[in-house]
N, C-alpha and C positions, 0 to 999 in steps of 0.2 A: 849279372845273375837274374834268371827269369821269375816271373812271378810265382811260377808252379817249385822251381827247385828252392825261393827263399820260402815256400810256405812250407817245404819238405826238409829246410835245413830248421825254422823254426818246431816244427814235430819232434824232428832229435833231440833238442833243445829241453822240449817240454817232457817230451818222454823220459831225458835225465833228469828232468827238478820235479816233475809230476809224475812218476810210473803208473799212478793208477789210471789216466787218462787214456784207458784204449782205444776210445776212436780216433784218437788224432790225428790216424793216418787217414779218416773218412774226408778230412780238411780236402788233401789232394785229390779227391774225387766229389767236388761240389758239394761237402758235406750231404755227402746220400748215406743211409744207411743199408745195412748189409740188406740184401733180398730176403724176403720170408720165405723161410722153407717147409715142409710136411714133414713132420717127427713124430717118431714112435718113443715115447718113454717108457722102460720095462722095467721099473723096480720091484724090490721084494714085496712092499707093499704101500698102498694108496692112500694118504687120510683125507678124505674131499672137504672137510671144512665140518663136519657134524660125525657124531656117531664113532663108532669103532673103526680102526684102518681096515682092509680089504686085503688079504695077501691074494696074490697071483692075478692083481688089475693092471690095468696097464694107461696110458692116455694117448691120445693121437693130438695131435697140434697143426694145425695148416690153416694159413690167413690171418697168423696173430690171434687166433681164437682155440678153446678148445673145443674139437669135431666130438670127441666122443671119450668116456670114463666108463670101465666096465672089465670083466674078468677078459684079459687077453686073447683068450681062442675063442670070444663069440664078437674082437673086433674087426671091420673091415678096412683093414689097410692098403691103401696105394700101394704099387711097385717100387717107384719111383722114391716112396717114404726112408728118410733117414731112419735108420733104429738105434737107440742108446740105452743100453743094457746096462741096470744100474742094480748089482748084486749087492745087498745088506744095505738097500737104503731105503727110505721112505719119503715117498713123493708126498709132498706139503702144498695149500695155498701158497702164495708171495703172503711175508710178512708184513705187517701193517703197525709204525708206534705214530701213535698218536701226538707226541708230545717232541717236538726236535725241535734243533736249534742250529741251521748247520751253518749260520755266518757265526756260532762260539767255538772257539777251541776251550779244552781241559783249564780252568783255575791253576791250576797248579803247572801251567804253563807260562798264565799271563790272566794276569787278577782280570776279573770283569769290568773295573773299572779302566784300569790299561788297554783293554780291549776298544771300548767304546771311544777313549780318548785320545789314543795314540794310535794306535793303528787304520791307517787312510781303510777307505770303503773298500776301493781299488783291490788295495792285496787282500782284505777280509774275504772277496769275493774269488779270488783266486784260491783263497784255501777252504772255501765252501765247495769248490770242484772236487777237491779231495775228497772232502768229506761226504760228499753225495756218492761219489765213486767206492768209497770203501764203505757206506750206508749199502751199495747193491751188493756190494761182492758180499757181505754176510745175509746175505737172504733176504733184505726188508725193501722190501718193494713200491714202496707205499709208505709217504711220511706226511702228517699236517705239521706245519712249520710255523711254530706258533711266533712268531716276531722275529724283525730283524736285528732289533736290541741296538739302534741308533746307526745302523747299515742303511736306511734310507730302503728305497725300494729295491734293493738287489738281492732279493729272494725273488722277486717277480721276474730278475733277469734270469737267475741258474735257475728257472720252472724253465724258461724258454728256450735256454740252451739243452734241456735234458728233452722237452719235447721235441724240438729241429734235430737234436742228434747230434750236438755239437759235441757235446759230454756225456757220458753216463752217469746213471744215477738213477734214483726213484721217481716212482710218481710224485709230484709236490702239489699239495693245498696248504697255500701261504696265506698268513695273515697280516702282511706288510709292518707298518709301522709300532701297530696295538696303542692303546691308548689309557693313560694314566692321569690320575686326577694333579693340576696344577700341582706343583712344587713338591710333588709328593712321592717321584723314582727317581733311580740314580742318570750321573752319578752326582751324588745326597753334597746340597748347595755347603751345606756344614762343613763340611770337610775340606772347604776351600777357601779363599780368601772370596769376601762377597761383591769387591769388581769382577769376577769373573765370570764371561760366558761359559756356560759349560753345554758340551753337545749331550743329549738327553738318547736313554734308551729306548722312548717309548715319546707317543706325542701327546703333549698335557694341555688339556681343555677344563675348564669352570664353565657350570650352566647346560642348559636342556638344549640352548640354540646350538653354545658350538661342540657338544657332543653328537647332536644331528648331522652337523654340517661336516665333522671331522670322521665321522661314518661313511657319508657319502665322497668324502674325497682319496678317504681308502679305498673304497669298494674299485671308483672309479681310477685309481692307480691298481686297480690287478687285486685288489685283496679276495680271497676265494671266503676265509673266516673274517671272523671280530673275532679280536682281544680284548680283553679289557683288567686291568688290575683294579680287582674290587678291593682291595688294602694293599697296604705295605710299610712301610717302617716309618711311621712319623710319629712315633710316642717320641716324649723326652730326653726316654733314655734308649731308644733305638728300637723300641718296641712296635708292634704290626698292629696298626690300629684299620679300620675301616674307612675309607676315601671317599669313595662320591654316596651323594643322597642316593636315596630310594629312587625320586622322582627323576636323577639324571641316569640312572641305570634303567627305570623303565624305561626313559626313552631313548638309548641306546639300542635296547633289546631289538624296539619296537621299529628303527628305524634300520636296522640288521635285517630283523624276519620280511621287511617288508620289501626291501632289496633281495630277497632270497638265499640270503647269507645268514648261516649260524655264530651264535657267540659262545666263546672260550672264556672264562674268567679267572684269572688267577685269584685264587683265595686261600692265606693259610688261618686267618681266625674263623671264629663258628659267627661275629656279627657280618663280615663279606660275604660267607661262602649263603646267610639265610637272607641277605638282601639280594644277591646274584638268582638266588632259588627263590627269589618272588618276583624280581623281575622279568622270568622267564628264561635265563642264558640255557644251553642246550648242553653244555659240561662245564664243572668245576675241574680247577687242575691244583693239585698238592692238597688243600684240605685236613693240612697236621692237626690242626684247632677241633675240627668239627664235632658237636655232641651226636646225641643220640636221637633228642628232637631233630635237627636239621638234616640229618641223614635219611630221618623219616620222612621229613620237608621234600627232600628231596627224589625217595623213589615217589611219593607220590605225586610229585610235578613230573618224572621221567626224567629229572637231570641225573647225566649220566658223570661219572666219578676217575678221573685219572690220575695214580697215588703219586706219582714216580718218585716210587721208592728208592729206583739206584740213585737217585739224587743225594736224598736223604746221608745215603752210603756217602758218595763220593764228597761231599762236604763236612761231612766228619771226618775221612780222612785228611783232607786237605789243612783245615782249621782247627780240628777236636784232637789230634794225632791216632784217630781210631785205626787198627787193624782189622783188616780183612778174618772175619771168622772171632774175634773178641767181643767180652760184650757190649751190644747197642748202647750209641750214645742216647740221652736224652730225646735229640731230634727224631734221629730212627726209632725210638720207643711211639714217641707220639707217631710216628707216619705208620707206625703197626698197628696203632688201636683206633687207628682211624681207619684202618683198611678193614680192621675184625669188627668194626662197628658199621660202614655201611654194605660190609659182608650182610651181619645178622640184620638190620633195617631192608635189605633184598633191592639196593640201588647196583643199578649196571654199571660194570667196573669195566674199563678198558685197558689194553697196552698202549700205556704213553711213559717215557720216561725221564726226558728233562733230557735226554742226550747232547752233546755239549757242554754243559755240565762235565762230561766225562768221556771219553774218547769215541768218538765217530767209529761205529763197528763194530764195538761191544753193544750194541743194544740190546742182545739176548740176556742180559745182567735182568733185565726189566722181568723176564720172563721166568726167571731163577727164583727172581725175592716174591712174585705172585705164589709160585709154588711152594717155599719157604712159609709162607705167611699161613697156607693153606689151601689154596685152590687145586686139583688135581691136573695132573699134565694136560688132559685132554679141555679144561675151564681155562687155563692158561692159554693154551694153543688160540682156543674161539675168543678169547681178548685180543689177542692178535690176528685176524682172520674174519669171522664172520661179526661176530660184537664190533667189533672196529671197524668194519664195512658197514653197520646197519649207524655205529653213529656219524659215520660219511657224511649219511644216506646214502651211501655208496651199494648196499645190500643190493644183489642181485647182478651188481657189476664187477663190485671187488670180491675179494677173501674166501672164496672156495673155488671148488673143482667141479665146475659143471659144466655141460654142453653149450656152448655160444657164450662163454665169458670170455674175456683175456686171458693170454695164455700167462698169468702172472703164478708161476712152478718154483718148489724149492726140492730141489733132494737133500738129503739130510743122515747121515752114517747113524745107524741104530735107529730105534723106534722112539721119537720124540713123547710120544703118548703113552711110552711107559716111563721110559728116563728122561725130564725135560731138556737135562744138560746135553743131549742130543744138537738143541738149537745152536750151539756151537761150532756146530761139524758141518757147515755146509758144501758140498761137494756141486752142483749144477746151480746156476742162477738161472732162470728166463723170466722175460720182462715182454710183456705185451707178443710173443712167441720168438725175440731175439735172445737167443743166448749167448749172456756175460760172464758166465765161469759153467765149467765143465769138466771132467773125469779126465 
């Protein structure tokens, strides 16, 4: 058997155990990707990322870029141009959540501690292809990937397989390892006998040296973010207390901004999330705990706020036996008046949702409970889109529809910006101007 027919008997292979995997077949062609072509998109109507949709716009796409956004018969189109007439749908940014996890599967698949401990890197990373492929085909284009949760650096690897083309998937800014204050994540030494190694979700350092040191040895393995867990559960009785000093978190901060890297911090008490907001971090993630002072703490340092709320959801059902549509558990009560409280404090909230947590592909969930909570389709949409581009700092490159961006396109059945549940419906993906789902 030749080399070219076993890499095409292994595509079959992978095509039965991985269906979402559609470039496999790129394998038998040097891993190239498809050609860029010049496309004409004609939906009902346009939402470019701000402002009200536009009926009867149209986009032109040629180079991976978009050429031009504007009312259809004052566009100039190529001969040669594709056209894709997309009646009752509404052309979107690519989706952007902030907050993913795509080396976890569902809890209620396989606890996270079974995740971290039993399952080799190897396949975790085989099922992060899925996950990143059924991440594109629902629209979201655009993921920061906040840890690998004891995967090692193999989020640096599926970034590089989605950039070469090997796989589909999103854009990824990964934050590698993340970093936990000694003996303080899981999985939690208690719950085991105390000879035992146990492989950690996150890398745990004591002190300013090797919080600097464990900065730059991420950065230098691929990390694009920091993470950091500014608390987690080391009370006595399982309770989320605060982890590192003030002085190791500034110089975490300091030692991030200064490599040109943003820091993430997970925080669900209000003492984590106002020592992460003094020492600079650039978003807080969950923030169930947070008052009214820290929120204010916070718009006015400009840390930006990501609730993920479907988290919240998916672990009540899991654990709480909550139902879909009954009333909120405790935890979801809190992740709602932390949402209404750095609502009213005027902190920039973003789409991140903890996905992994919960199935790879629903991440529109995220988009649902912002609207739920209060935000209007269209404050929703730009949490997803250009708010989420500008905490990138990606603005101006990701999250809208403008001349000389990426062609990063979603069509979408119904008007998302009047019914959010729209974000469900996706019908056309394109991803830097290849298109991965289509009519």
């Amino acid at each position: 058997m030749t080399f070219q027919s076993k890499l095409r008997h292994f595509c079959a292979l992978a095509a039965l155990a991985l269906p979402a995997l559609l470039q496999c077949a790129w394998a038998a062609a040097a891993i190239a990707p498809p050609a860029l072509r010049t496309m004409l998109l004609t939906p009902e109507r346009v939402w470019t990322g701000e402002g009200e949709a536009h009926k009867g716009w149209a986009v032109l796409v040629a180079d991976g870029r978009i050429q031009a956004a504007g009312p259809a018969a004052q566009l100039s189109v190529p001969a040669d141009a594709e056209r894709i007439a997309l009646p009752g749908k509404t052309l979107i940014p690519g989706l952007i959540d902030l907050h993913s996890h795509v080396l976890l599967h569902p809890y209620n698949e396989t606890s996270w501690d079974d995740q971290v401990m039993k399952e080799s890197v190897e396949y975790r990373t085989i099922l992060a292809t899925r996950h990143a492929a059924a991440t594109l085909q629902a629209g979201f284009t655009t993921l920061r990937d906040l840890g690998s949760e004891g995967a090692l650096y193999a989020d640096v690897a599926v970034k590089k397989a989605i950039e070469d083309g090997v796989i589909p998937g999103p854009r990824l800014y990964v934050a590698t390892l993340a970093l936990a204050a000694s003996h303080s994540y899981g999985p939690a030494a208690r719950s085991f006998r105390p000879d035992m190694e146990l492989p950690q979700g996150a890398q745990e350092v004591t002190g300013v040296d090797a919080v600097i040191k464990a900065v730059r040895e991420q950065s230098s393995h691929g990390a694009d973010w920091i993470k950091v867990y500014a608390d987690y559960r080391t009370g006595p009785d399982g309770s989320s207390n605060a982890t590192f000093t003030q002085e190791e978190l500034n110089a975490l901060v300091q030692a991030a901004h200064t490599s040109g890297r943003r820091v993430a911090a997970h925080a669900g008490t209000d003492e984590g999330m106002r020592r992460a907001t003094l020492a600079g971090v650039d978003t807080i993630e969950h923030g169930s705990g947070g008052t009214e002072a820290t929120f204010r703490l916070m718009a006015e340092r400009k840390v930006a706020f990501l609730p993920t709320l479907t988290a919240s959801e998916a672990m009540s059902e899991y654990f709480q036996k909550h139902v879909r549509g009954a009333a909120p558990t405790p935890a979801m009560q809190a992740a709602a008046r932390a949402f209404q409280l750095a609502r009213r404090a005027g902190v920039v909230i973003g789409n991140g949702s903890d996905v992994g947590v919960f199935a790879h592909g629903t991440n529109a969930r995220e988009l649902e409970w912002l609207v739920r909570l209060g935000m209007t389709p269209v404050e929703a949409l730009r949490a997803a889109t250009t708010v989420a581009a500008a905490i990138l700092g990606k603005d101006g490159e990701l999250g809208a529809i403008r001349p000389g961006m990426p062609a990063d396109l979603v069509a979408l059945e119904g008007d998302p910006t009047a019914d959010i549940a729209a974000v469900r419906r996706p019908v056309l993906v394109m991803k830097g101007g290849v298109l991965y789902r289509r009519p």
